[in-house]
Residue, then its C-alpha position, 0 to 999 in steps of 0.5 A: x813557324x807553323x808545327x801543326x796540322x791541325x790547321x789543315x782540318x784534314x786526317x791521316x790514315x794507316x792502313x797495316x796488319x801489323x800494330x802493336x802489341x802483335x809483335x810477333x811477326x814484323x815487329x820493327x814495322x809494327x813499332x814504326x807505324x805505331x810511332x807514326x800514329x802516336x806521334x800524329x796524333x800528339x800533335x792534333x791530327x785525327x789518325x784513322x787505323x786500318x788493322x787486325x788490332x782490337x781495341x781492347x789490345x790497343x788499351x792494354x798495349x798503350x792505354x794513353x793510345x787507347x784514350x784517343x780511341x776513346x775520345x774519337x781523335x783515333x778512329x780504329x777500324x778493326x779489319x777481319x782476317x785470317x791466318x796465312x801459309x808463308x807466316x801463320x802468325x800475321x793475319x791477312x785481312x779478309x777481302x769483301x767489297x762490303x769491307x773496302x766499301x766501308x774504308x771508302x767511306x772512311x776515307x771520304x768521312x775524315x777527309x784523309x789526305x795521307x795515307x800510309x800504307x806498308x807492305x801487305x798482301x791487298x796494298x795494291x787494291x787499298x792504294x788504289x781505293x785512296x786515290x779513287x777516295x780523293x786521298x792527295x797523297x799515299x805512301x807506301x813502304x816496303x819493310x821486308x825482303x820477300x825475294x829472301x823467302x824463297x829460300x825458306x821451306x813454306x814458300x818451296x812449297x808454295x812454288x811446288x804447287x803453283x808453279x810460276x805463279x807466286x813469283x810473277x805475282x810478287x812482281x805485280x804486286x811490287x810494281x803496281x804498288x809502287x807506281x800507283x802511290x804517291x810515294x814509294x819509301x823503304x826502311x832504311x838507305x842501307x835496304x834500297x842500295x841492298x834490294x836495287x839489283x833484286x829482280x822482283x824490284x827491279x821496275x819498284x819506284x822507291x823514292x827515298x827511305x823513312x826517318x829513323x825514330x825511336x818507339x819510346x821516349x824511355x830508350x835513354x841513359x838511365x838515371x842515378x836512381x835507376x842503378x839499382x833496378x838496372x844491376x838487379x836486371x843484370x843479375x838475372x840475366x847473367x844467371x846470378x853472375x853480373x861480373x861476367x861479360x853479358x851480351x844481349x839479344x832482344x827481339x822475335x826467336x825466330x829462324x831468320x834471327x840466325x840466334x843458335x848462331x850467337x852464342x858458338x861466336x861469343x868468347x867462352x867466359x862471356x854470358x848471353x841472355x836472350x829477350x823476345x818471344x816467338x811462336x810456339x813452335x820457333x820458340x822450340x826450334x831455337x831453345x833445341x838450338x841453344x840447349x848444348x851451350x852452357x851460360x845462356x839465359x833465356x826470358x820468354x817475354x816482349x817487355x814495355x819500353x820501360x823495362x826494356x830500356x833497363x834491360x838494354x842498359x845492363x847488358x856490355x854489348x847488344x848482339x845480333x847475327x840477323x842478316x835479315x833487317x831492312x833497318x834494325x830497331x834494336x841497335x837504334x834502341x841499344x845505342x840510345x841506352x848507352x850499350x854498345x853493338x855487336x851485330x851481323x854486318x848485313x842490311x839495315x844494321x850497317x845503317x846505324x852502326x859504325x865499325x870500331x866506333x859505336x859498335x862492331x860489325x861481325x860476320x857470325x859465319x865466321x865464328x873464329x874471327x867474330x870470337x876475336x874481335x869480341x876479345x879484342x873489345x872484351x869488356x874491362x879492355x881499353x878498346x871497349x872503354x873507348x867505345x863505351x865512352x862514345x856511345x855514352x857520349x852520343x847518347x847524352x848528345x842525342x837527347x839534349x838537341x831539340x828537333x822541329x815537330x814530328x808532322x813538319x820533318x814527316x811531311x817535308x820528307x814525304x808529302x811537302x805538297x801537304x805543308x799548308x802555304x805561307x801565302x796567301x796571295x797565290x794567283x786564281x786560275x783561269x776559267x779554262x784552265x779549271x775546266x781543262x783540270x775538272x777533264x783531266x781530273x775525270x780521265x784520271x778517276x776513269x783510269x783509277x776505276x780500271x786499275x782499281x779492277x786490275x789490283x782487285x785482281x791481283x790480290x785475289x790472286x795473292x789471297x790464292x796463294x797465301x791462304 
């Protein structure tokens, strides 16, 4: 059965401001489109990386990726950029023609057929360019809520000064996007059905979501001779108390993580340990919110799989009262380890979790009824029992099947025209009809050259706004 794309003698690119280690902003998409790459590139397919991300970075991240950057089998292409209003920690890349000259050439080097591309600020104009650059098919993923932004501070201020400007743009961009790639992919099905009555996606051809994969091949039960280092974690994190209840949060420490909210709806003997990073200043924001609660263990720091792993495998529950993930990495992650979930009842979460079985899905607004339902399933109880057995259960389940190879799940999913024939027989066109095609093929790169002008437009007029 063919497992393979090295057969094809074709390569895949990515293009995307977000790439490990940056995960500060955007990490769950970061970690996925990582995966991604990783996972192609085992497998024999050249990757060549559009990104902010150095190499040196990529070497201290993962030195194993940083061996394909060595040997050629990664091509990185490190994209300039600069910071930006909305987030000032997630780079936008710098546009010039001399830069998307060269991803041109790029693409026509390695005769890319696959191109990926999340959400960024120039998607429009680099989808665009892959099709003008002869790429067979492009995908582009939407991993964030941006209509949700306009609650925020900075983006009122955006609006104070552009007027209708940012929203009527945000709607282009959505819609250029989507109808120019091939395909159009969201983070999860629980984020498609929550964003289908948006306005800004309103007219966004979104045909399906991507698999769910885990980042690490660490994130499992830990074995016999991890034990040790799984309680000394556990001390630490419960402040030197490990018989105490301990919930977990894992992530960035910033406001849309609704942190400051946790520990009020946390039973008052239980513990909570906090594990991420964030910028300075949402670092300072959430420790001001956390400081008038007692039994709370913050570790400024994002961990490697491995320790992160253990870390998870520690803890009773994993909690989170985010109501912003278009998937939720972390529960995938905790559920893997063999650690039940706590968390919001919002977006991608409800994709993963089910109520009452691997996990519980809380409103953390309302702080009484979260508070209960923690007792009810405290830890020791013959309801946290139940669940714990299943999750441990499904966990050891998870690991023991055998799944096809990354490239065919991926591209039977996404680009089933990019699956290599079984037959060889496939009957020649005729001489007009290959003429008839060579025409419409000519009109249609024609068109790609104007709509090429239209998204260079648009992004412009984006880089207007954000930076």
């Amino acid at each position: 059965m063919w497992s393979s794309l090295e057969d094809t003698r074709f390569a895949v690119a990515v293009y995307t401001s977000g790439f490990p280690p940056n995960l500060r902003v955007g990490g769950g998409c970061a970690l996925r489109y990582y995966t991604i790459v990783k996972n192609f590139l085992k497998e024999g397919t050249k990757v060549v990386l559009f990104s902010p991300v150095k190499k040196q970075d990529i070497l201290s991240f993962d030195p194993k990726l940083g061996s394909h950057v060595e040997n050629g089998s990664l091509v990185l292409e490190t994209l300039p950029s600069s910071s930006n209003k909305i987030q000032p920690e997630l780079e936008v890349t710098k546009p010039s023609f001399g830069l998307f000259r060269r991803i041109f050439h790029l693409l026509r080097k390695h005769k890319v057929q696959l191109f990926l591309c999340p959400d960024n600020v120039e998607s429009s104009l680099v989808l665009a360019l892959a099709k003008v650059a002869g790429v067979k098919r492009t995908i582009y993923g939407i991993h964030t809520d941006l209509s949700l932004f306009f609650h925020a501070k900075p983006i009122s201020q955006v609006m104070d000064s552009k007027g209708l400007l940012f929203p009527v743009a945000l709607f282009l961009h959505f819609t250029s996007c989507s109808r120019i790639a091939d395909t159009c992919v969201v983070s999860s099905e629980a984020f498609r059905r929550q964003i289908a009555d948006r306005l800004f996606y309103r007219f966004v051809k979104i045909d399906g979501a991507m698999e769910s994969m885990l980042w690490s091949p660490h994130f499992r039960l830990p074995g016999e001779s991890e034990a040790e280092i799984v309680a000394r974690w556990r001390y630490e994190l419960s402040d030197g108390h490990p018989e105490d209840p301990l919930a977990l949060y894992v992530g960035r420490w910033s406001p849309e993580k609704r942190i400051s909210m946790i520990r009020p709806a946390l039973p008052a003997h239980w513990r909570l340990a906090l594990v991420g990073d964030g910028t300075d200043q949402e670092v300072v924001d959430i420790e001001a919110g956390i400081a008038g609660f007692d039994r709370v263990k913050a570790r400024r720091e994002f961990l490697g799989s491995k320790d992160l792993a253990l870390v998870y495998s520690c803890a009773d529950f994993l909690v989170s009262a985010s109501d912003f993930e278009t998937f939720g990495f972390v529960a995938l992650e905790s559920l893997a380890c063999g650690t039940p979930v706590a968390v919001e009842n919002k977006g991608g979460f409800k994709q993963t979790v089910e109520d009452g079985t691997n996990g519980l899905l809380l409103s953390f607004d309302d702080v009484e009824e979260t508070r209960r339902r923690l007792e009810e399933y405290s830890p020791g109880s013959l309801a946290y029992y139940e669940l714990k057995k299943h999750v441990v259960e499904s966990a050891k389940y998870s690991q023991s099947i055998e799944t096809n190879s990354f490239s065919e799940r991926f591209l039977r999913r996404h680009a089933p025209d990019l699956i290599p024939s079984v037959s060889s027989k496939d009957k020649k066109p005729s001489a007009a009809v290959v003429v008839g095609n060579q025409i419409l093929n000519g009109a249609y790169h024609a068109f790609l050259w104007v709509y090429l002008l239209l998204c260079f437009i648009i992004m412009m007029t984006f880089v207007s706004i954000f930076t």
